[in-house]
N, CA, C and O atoms as a DFTB+ gen file, in Angstrom:
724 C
 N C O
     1  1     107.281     150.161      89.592
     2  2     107.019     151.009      90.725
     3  2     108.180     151.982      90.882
     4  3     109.370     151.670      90.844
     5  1     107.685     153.195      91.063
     6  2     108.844     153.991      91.328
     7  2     109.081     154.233      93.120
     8  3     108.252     154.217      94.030
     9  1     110.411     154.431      93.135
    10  2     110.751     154.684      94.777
    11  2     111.704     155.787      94.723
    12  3     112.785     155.798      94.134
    13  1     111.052     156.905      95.560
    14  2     112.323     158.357      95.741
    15  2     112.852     158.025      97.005
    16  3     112.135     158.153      97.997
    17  1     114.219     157.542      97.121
    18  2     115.330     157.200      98.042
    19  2     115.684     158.977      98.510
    20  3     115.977     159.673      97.537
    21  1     115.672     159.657      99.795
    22  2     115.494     160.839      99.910
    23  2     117.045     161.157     101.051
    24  3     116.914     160.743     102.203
    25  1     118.231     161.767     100.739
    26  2     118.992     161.931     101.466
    27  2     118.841     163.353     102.941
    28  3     118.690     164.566     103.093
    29  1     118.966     162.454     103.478
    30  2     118.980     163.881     104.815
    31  2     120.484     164.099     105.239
    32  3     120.849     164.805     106.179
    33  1     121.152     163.502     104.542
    34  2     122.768     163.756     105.075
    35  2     123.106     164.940     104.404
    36  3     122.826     165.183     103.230
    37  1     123.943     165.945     105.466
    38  2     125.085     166.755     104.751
    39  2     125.683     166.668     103.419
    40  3     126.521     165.936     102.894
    41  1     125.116     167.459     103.125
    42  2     125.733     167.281     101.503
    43  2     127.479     167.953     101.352
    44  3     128.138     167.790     100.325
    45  1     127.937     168.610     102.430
    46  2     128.905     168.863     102.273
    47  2     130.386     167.621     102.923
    48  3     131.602     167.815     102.886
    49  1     129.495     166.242     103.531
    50  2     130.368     165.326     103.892
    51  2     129.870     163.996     103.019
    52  3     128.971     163.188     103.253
    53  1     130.885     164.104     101.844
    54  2     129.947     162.651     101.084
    55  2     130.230     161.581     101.633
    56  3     129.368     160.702     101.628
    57  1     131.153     161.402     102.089
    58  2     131.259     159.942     102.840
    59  2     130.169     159.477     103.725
    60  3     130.115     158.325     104.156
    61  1     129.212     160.493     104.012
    62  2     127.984     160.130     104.904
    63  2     126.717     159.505     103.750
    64  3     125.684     159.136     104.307
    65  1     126.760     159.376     102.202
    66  2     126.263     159.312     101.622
    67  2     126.507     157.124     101.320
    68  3     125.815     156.105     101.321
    69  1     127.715     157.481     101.148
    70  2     128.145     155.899     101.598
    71  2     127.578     155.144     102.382
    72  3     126.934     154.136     102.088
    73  1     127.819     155.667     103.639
    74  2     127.127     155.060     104.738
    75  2     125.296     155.012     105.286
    76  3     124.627     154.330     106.063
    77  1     125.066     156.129     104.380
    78  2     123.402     155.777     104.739
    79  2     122.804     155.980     103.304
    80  3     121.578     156.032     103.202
    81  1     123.192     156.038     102.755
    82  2     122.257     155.870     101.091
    83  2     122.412     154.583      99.812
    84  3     121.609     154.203      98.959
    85  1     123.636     154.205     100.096
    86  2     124.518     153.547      99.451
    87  2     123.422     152.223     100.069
    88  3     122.347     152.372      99.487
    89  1     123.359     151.111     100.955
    90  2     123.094     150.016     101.449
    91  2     122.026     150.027     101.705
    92  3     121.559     148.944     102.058
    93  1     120.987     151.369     101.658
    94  2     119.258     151.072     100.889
    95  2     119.429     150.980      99.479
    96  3     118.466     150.477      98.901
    97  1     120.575     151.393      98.627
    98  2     120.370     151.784      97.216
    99  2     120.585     149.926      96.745
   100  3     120.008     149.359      95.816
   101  1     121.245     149.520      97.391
   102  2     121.632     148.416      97.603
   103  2     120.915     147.128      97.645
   104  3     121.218     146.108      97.024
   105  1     119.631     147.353      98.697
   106  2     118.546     146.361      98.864
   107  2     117.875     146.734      97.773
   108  3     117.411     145.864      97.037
   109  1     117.669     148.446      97.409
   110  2     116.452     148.119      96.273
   111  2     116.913     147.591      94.812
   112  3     116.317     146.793      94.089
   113  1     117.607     147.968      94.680
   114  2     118.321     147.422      93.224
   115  2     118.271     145.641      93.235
   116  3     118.329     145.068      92.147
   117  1     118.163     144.836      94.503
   118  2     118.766     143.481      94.362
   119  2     117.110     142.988      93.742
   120  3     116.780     141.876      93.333
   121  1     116.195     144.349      93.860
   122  2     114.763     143.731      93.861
   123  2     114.632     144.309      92.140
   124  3     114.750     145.529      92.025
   125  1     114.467     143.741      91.209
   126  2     114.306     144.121      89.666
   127  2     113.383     145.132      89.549
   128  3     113.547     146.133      88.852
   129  1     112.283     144.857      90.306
   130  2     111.152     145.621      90.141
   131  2     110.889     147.057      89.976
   132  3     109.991     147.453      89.233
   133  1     111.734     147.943      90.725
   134  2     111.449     148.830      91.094
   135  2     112.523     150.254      90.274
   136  3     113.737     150.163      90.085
   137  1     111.892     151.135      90.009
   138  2     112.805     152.248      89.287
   139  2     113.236     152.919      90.340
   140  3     112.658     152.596      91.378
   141  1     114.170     153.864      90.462
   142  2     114.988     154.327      92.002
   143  2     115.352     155.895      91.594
   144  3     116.200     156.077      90.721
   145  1     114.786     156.882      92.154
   146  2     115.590     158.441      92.377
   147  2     116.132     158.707      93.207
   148  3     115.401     159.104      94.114
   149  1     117.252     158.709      93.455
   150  2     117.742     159.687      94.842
   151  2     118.140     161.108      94.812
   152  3     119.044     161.432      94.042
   153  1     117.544     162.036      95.597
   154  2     117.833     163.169      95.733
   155  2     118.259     163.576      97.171
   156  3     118.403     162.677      97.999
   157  1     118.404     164.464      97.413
   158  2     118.773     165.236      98.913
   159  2     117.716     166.078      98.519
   160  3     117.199     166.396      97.448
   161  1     117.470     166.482     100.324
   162  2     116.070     167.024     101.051
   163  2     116.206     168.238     100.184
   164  3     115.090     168.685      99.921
   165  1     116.862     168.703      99.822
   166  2     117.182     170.288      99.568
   167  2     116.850     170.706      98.030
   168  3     116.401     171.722      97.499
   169  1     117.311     169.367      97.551
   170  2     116.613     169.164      95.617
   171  2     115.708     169.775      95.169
   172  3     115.054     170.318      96.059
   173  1     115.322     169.964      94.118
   174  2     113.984     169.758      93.649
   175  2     113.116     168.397      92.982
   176  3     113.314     167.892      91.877
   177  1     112.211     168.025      93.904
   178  2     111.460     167.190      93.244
   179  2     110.129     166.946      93.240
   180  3     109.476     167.886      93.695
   181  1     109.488     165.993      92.877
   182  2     107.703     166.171      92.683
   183  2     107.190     164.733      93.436
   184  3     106.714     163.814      92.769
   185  1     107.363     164.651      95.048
   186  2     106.648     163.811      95.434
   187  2     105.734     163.182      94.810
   188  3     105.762     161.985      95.094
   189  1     104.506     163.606      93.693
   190  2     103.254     162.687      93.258
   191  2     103.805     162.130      92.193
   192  3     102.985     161.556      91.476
   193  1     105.039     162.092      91.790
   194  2     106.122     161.322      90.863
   195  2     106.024     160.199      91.134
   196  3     105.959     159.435      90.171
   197  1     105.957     159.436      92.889
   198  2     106.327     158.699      93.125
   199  2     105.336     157.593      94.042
   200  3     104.297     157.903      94.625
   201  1     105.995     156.160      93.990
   202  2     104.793     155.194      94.505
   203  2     105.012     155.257      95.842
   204  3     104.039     155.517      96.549
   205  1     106.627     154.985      96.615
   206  2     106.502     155.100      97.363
   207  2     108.197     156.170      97.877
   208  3     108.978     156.576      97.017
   209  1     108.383     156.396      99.281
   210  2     109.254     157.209      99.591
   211  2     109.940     156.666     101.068
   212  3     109.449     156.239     102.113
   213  1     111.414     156.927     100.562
   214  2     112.292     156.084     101.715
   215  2     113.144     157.808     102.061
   216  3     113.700     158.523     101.228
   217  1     113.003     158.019     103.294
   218  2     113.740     158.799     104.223
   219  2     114.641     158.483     104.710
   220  3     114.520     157.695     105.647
   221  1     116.343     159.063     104.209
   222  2     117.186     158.119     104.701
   223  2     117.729     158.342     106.440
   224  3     117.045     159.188     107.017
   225  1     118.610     157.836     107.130
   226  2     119.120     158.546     107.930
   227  2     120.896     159.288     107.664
   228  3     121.597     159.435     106.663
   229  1     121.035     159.533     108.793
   230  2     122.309     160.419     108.535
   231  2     123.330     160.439     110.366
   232  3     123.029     159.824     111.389
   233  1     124.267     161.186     110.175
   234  2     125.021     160.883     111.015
   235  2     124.743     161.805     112.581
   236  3     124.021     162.801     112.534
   237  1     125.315     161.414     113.785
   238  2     124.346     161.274     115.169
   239  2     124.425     162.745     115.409
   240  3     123.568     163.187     116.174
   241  1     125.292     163.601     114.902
   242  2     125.211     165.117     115.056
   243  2     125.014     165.903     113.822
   244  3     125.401     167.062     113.678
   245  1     124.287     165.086     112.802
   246  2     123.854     166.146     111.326
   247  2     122.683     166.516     111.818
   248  3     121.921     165.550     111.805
   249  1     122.191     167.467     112.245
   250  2     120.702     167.920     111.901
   251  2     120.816     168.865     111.373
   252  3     120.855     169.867     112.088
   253  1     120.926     169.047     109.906
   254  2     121.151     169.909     108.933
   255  2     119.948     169.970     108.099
   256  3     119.484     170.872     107.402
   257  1     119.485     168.532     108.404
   258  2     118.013     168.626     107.234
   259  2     116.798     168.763     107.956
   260  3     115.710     168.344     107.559
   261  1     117.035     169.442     109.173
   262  2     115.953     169.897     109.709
   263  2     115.538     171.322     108.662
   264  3     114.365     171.546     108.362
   265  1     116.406     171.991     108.301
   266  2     116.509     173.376     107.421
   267  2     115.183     172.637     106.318
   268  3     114.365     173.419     105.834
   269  1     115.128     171.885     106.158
   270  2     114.528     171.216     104.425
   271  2     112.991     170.822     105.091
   272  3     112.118     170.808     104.223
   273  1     112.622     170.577     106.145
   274  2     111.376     169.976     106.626
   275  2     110.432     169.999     105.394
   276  3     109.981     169.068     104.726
   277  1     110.220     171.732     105.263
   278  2     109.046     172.304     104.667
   279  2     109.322     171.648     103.090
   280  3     108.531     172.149     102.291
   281  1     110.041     170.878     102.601
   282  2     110.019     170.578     101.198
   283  2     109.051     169.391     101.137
   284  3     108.360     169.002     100.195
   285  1     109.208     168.802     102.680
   286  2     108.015     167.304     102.329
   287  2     106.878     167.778     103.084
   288  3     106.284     166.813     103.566
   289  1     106.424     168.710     103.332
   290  2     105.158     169.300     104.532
   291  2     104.009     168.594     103.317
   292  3     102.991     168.232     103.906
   293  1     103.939     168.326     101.827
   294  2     103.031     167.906     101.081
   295  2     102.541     166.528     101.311
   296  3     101.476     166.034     100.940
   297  1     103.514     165.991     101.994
   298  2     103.415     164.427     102.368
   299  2     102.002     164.404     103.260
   300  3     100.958     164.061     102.706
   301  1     102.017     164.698     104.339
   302  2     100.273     165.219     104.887
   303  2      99.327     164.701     104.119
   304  3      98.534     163.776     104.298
   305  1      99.531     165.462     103.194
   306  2      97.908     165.783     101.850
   307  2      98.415     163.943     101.475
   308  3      97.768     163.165     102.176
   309  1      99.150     163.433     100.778
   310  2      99.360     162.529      99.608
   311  2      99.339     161.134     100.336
   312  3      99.935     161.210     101.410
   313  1      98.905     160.067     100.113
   314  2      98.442     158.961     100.169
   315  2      99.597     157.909      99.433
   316  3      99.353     157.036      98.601
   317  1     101.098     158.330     100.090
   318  2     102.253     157.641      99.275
   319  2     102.758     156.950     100.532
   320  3     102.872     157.866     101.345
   321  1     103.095     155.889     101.076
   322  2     104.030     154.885     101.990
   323  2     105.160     155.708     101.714
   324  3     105.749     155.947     100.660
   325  1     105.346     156.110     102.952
   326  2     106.540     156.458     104.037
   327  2     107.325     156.134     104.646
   328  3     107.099     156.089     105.856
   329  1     108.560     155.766     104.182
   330  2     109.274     154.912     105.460
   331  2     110.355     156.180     106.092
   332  3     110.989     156.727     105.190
   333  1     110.573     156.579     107.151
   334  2     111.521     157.736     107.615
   335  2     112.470     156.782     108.646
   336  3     111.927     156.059     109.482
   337  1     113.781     156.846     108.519
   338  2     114.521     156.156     108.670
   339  2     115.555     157.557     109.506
   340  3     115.928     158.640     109.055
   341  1     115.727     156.997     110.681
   342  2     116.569     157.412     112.067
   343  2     116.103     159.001     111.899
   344  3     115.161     159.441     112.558
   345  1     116.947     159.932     110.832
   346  2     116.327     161.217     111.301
   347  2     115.591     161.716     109.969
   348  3     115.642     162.890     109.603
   349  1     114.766     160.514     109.142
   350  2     113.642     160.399     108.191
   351  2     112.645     160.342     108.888
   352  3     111.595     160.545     108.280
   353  1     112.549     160.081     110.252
   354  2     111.759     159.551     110.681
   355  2     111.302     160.663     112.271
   356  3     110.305     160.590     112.988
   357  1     112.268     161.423     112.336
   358  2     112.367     162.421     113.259
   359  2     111.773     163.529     112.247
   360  3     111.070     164.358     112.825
   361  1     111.943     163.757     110.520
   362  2     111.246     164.848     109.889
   363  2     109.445     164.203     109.943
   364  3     108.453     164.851     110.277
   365  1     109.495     163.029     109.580
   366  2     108.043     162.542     110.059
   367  2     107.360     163.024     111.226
   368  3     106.375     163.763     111.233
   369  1     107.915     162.586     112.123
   370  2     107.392     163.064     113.543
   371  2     107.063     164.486     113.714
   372  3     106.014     164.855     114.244
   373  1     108.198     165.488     113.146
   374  2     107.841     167.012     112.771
   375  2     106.365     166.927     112.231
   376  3     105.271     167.061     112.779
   377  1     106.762     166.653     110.939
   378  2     105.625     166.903     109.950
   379  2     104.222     166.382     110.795
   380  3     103.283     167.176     110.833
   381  1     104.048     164.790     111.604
   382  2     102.622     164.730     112.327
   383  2     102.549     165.889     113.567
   384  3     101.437     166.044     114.072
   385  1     103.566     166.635     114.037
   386  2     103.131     167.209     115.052
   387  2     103.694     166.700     116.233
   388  3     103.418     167.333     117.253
   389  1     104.405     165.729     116.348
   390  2     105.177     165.183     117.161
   391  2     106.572     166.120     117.944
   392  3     107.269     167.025     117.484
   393  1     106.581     165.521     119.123
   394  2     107.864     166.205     119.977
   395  2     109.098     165.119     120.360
   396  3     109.111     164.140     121.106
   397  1     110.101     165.727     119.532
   398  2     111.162     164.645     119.733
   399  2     111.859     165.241     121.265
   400  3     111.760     166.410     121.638
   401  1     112.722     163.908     122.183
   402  2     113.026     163.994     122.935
   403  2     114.335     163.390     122.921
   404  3     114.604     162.380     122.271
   405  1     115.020     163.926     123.536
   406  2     116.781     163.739     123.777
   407  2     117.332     162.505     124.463
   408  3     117.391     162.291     125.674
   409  1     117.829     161.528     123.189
   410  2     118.152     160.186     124.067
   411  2     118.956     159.325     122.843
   412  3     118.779     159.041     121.658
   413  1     119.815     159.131     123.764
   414  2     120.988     159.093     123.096
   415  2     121.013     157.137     122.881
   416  3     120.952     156.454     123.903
   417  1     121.108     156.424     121.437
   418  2     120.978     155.338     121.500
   419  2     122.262     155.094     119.999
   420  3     122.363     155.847     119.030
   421  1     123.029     153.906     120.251
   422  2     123.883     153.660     119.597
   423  2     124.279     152.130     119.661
   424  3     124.584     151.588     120.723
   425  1     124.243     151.333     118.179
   426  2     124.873     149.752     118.541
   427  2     123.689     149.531     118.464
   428  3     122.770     150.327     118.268
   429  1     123.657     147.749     118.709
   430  2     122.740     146.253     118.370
   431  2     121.282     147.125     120.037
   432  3     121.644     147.621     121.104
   433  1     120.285     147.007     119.691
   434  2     119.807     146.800     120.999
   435  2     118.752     145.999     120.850
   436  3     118.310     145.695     119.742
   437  1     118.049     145.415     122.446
   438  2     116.780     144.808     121.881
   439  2     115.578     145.909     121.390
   440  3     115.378     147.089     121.677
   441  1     114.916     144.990     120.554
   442  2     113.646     145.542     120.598
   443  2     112.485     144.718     120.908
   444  3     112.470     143.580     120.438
   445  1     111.301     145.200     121.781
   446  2     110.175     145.185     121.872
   447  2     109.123     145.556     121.105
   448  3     108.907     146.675     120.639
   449  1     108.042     143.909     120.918
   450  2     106.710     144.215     120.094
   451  2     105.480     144.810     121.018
   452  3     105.338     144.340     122.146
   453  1     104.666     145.752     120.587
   454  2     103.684     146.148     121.314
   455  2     102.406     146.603     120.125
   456  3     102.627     146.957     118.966
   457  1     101.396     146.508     120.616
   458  2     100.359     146.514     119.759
   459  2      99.976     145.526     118.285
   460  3      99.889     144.321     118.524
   461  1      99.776     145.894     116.997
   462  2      99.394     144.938     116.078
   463  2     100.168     143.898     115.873
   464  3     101.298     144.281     115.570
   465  1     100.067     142.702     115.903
   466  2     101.104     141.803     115.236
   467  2     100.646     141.876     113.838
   468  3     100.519     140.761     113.333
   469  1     100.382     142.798     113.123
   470  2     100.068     142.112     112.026
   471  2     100.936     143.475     111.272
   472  3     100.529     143.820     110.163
   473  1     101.856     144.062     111.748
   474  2     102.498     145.282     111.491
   475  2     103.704     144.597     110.743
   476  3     104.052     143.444     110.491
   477  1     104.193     145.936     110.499
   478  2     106.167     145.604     109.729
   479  2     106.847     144.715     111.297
   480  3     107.844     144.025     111.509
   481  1     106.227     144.971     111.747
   482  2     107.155     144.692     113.200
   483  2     108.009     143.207     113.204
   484  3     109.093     142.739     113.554
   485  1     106.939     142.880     112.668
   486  2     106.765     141.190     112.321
   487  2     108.144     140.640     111.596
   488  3     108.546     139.488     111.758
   489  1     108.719     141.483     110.889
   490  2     109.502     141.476     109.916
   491  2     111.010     141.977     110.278
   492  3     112.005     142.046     109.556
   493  1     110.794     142.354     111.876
   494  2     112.126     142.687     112.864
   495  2     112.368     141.830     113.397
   496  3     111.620     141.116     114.065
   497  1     113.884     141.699     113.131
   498  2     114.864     140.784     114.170
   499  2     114.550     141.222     115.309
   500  3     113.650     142.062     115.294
   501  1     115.171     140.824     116.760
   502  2     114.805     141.324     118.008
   503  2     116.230     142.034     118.488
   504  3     116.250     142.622     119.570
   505  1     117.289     141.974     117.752
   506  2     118.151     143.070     117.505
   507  2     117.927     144.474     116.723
   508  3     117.378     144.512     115.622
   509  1     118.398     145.601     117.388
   510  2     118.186     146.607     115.844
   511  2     119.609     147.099     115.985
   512  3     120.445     147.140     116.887
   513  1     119.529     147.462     114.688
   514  2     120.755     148.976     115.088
   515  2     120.615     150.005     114.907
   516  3     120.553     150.430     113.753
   517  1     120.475     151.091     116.367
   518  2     120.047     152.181     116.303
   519  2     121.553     153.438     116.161
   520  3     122.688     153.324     116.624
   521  1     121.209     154.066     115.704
   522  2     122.058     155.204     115.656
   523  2     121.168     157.265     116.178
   524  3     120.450     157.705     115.280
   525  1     121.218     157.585     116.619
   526  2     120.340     158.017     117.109
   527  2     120.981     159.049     118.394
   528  3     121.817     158.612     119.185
   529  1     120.318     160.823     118.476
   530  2     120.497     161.452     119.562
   531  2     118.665     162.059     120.351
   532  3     118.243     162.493     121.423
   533  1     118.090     161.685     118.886
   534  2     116.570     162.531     119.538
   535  2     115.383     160.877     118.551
   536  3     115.302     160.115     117.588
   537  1     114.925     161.225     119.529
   538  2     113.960     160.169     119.327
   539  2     112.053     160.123     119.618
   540  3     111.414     161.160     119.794
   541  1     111.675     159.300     119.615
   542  2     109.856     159.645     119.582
   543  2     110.062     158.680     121.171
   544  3     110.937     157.839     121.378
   545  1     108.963     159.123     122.139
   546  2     108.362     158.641     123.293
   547  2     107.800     157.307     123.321
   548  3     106.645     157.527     122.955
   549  1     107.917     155.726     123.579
   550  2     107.258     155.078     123.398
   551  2     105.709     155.291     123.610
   552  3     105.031     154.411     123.080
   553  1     105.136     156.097     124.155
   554  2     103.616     156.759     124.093
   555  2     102.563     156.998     123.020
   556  3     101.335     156.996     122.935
   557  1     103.796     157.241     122.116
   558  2     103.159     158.078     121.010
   559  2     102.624     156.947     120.491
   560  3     103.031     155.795     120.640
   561  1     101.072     157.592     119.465
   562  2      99.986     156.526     119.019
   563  2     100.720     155.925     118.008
   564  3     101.598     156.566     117.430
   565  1     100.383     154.356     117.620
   566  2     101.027     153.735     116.835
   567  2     102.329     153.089     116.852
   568  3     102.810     152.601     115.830
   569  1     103.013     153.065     118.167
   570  2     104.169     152.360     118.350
   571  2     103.802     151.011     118.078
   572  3     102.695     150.503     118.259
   573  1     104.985     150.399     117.559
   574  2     104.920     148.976     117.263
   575  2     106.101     148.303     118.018
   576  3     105.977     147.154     118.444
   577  1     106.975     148.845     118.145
   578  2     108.797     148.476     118.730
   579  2     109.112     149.557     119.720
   580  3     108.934     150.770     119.617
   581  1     109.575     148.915     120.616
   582  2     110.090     150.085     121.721
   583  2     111.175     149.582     122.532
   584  3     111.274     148.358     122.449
   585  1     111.919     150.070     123.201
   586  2     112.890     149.599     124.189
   587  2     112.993     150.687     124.726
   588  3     113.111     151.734     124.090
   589  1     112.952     150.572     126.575
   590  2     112.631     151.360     127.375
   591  2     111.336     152.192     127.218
   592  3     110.155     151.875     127.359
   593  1     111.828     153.154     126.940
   594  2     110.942     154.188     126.708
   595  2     110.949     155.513     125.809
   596  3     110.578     156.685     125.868
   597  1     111.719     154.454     124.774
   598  2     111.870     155.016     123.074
   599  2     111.413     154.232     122.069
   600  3     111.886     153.185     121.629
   601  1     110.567     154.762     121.789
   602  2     109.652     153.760     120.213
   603  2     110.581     153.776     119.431
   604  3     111.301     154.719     119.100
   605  1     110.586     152.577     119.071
   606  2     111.653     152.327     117.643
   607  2     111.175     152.629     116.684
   608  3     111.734     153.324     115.835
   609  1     109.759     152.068     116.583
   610  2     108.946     151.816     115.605
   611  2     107.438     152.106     115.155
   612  3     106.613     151.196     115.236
   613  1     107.033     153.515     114.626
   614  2     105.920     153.768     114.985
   615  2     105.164     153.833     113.428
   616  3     105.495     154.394     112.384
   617  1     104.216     153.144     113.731
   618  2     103.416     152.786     111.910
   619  2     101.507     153.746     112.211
   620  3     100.458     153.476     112.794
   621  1     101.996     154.744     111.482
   622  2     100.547     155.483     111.531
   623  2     100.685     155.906     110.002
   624  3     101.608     156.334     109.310
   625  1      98.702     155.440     109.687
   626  2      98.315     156.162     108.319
   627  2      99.573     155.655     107.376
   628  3     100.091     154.642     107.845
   629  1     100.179     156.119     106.167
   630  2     100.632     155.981     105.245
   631  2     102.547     156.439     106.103
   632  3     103.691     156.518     105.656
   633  1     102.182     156.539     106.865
   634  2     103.892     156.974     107.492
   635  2     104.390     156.029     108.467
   636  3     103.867     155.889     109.572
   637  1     105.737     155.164     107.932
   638  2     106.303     154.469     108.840
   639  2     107.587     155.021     109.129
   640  3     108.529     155.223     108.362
   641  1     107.419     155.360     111.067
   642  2     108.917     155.754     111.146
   643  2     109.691     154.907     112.184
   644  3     109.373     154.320     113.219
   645  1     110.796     155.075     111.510
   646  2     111.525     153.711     112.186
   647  2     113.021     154.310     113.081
   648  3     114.022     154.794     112.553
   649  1     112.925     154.225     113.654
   650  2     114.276     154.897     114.620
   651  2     115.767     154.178     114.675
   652  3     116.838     154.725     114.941
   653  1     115.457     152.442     114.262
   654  2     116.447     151.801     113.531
   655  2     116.515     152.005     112.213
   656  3     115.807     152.713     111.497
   657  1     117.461     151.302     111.944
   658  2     118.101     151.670     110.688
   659  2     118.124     149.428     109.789
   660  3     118.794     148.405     109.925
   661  1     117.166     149.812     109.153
   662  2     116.248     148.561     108.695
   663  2     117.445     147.710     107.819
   664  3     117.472     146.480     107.789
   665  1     118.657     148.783     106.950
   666  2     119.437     148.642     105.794
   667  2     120.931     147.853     106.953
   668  3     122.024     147.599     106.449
   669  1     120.737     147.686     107.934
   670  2     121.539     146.575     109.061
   671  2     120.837     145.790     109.579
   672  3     120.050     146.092     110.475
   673  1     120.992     144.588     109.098
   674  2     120.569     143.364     109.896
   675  2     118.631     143.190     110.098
   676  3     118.100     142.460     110.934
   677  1     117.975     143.973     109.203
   678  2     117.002     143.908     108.811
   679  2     116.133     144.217     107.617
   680  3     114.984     144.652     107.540
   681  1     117.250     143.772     106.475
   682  2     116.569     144.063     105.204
   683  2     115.575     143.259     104.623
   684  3     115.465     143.307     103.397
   685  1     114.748     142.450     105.340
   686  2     113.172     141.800     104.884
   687  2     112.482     142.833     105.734
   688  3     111.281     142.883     105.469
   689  1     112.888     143.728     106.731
   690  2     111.939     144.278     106.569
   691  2     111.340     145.666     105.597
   692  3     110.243     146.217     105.506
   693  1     112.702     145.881     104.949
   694  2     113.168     147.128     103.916
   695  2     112.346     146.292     102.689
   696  3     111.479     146.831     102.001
   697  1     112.744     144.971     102.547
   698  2     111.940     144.330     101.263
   699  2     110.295     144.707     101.777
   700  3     109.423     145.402     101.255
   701  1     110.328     144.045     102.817
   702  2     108.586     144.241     103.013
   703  2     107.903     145.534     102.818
   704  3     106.760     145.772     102.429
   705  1     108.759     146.230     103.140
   706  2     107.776     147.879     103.269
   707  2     107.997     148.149     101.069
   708  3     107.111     148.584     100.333
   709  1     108.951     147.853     100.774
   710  2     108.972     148.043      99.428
   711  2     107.321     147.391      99.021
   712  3     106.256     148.000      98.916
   713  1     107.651     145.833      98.844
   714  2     106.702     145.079      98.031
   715  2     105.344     145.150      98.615
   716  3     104.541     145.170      97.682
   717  1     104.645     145.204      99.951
   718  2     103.482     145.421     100.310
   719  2     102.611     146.385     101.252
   720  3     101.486     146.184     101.709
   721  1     103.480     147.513     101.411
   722  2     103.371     149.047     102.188
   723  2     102.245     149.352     101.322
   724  3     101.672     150.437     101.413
């Protein structure tokens, strides 16, 4: 199976590459199975390359890869598992049409199950660790995890976006979305 590991960090601060690319590159490798690309949003590459696609996150004042949106706008059309991870998951929300809102979340918090149990949700500690300045509405269709009144966790169609960061203190659920997404 192939997996495109997708950087949204600043490419001009690599140490941010450490910290959010490095410890997904990490879980997938411990799994044999799987062949691994990583690129940044800005690359060139061929989404239908691939089985499935991990959106990484990046640091609480980069929104730099908002500039890159339009490189995954193909994701729409293609029938590939999505995981968008903190602001992987804020280009998701773009791409469905979604309106992010300003809320500032940082550190262990709880999370709340709502709707399917039969979701990734299942596969969350009741800690997360969020890192995070803009976020999705717990409202929005398909929440699975929420605290207050910020979805952590919203699983629609072939796109899972996750507002924690799965590669801390929840890597069965990073295995799960690998092996049965």
């Amino acid at each position: 199976m192939r997996v495109l590991l997708l950087s949204t960090c600043n490419k001009e601060v690599s140490l941010l590459e450490d910290e959010f690319i490095e410890p997904i590159k990490k879980i997938i490798f411990s799994k044999n199975s799987y062949e691994l690309d990583i690129y940044h949003l800005s690359d060139n590459f061929n989404l239908k390359d691939y089985d499935k696609v991990i959106i990484s996150g990046t640091a609480l004042k980069d929104f730099s890869y908002f500039d890159f949106i339009d490189n995954l706008s193909s994701l729409k059309s293609l029938d590939i598992p999505t995981l968008g991870i903190c602001s992987g998951a804020q280009i998701l929300a773009t791409l469905l049409g979604e309106d992010l809102k300003d809320s500032v979340s940082i550190g262990l918090i709880d999370s709340y199950k709502s709707g399917d149990s039969s979701s990734l949700s299942n596969f969350v500690n009741e800690k997360v660790y969020t890192l995070y300045s803009k976020c999705l509405d717990r409202s929005v269709k398909g929440t699975t995890l929420y605290n207050g009144e910020d979805a952590l966790l919203v699983e629609r169609s072939n796109f899972i976006l996750s507002m924690f960061h799965p590669e801390v203190r929840n890597e069965k659920f990073l295995e799960e979305f690998l092996d049965n997404s």
